[in-house]
C-alpha positions in Angstrom: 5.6 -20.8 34.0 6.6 -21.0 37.8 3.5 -19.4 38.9 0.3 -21.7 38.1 -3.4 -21.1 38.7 -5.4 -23.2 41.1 -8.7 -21.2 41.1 -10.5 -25.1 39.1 -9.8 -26.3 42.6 -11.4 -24.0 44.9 -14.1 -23.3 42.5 -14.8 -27.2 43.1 -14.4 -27.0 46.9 -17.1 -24.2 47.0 -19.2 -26.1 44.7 -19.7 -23.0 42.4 -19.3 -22.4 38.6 -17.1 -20.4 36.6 -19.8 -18.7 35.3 -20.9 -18.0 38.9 -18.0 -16.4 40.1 -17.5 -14.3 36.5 -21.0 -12.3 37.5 -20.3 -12.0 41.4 -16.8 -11.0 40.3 -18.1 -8.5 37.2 -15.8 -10.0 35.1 -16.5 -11.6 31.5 -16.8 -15.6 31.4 -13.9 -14.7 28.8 -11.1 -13.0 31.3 -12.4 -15.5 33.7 -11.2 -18.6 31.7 -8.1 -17.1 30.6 -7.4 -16.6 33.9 -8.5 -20.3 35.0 -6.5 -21.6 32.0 -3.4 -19.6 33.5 -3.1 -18.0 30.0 -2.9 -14.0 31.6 0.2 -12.2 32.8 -1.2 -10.7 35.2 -4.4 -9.7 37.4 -5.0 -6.7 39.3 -5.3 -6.8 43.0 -9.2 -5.2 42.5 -10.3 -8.5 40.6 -8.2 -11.2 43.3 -9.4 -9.3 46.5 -13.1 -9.4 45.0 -12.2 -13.6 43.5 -11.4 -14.1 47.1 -14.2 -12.4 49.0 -16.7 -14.1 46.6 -14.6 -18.1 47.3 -14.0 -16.5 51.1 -10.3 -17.7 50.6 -6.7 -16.3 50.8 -4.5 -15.6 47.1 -2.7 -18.1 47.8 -5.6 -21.0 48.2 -5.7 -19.8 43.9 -2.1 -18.9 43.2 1.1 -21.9 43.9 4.8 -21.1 42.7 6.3 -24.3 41.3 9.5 -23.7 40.2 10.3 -25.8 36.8 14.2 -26.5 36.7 13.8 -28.3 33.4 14.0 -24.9 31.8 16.9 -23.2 33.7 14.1 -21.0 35.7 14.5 -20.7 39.4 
């Protein structure tokens, strides 16, 4: 997938835990690693403006398009 998850490496930059972020964020631990694990196909604007309040970061400090050429994708 072209679109790939970066939210490990901010989460390491503000020195805070998953589990952290899930309960300032009011999401589960579950959603959270799906999301972490880039294994969701999609999140809602609500859930990324209150991921990025909580980090104090932009959407695209967590989000980075890499487009993957092997596959035919642009």
């Amino acid at each position: 997938m072209p679109i790939v998850v970066t939210l490990d490496v901010m989460l390491a930059r503000r020195k805070m835990r998953g589990k952290e972020l899930a309960t300032a964020v009011g999401i589960s631990e579950q959603n959270l690693s799906l999301l972490r694990s880039g294994k969701v196909k999609g999140v809602r604007f609500s859930t990324l403006q209150r991921i990025c309040a909580v980090l104090d970061c932009q959407p695209g400090d967590l989000l980075c398009f890499e487009a993957d050429l092997k596959n035919g994708e642009d």
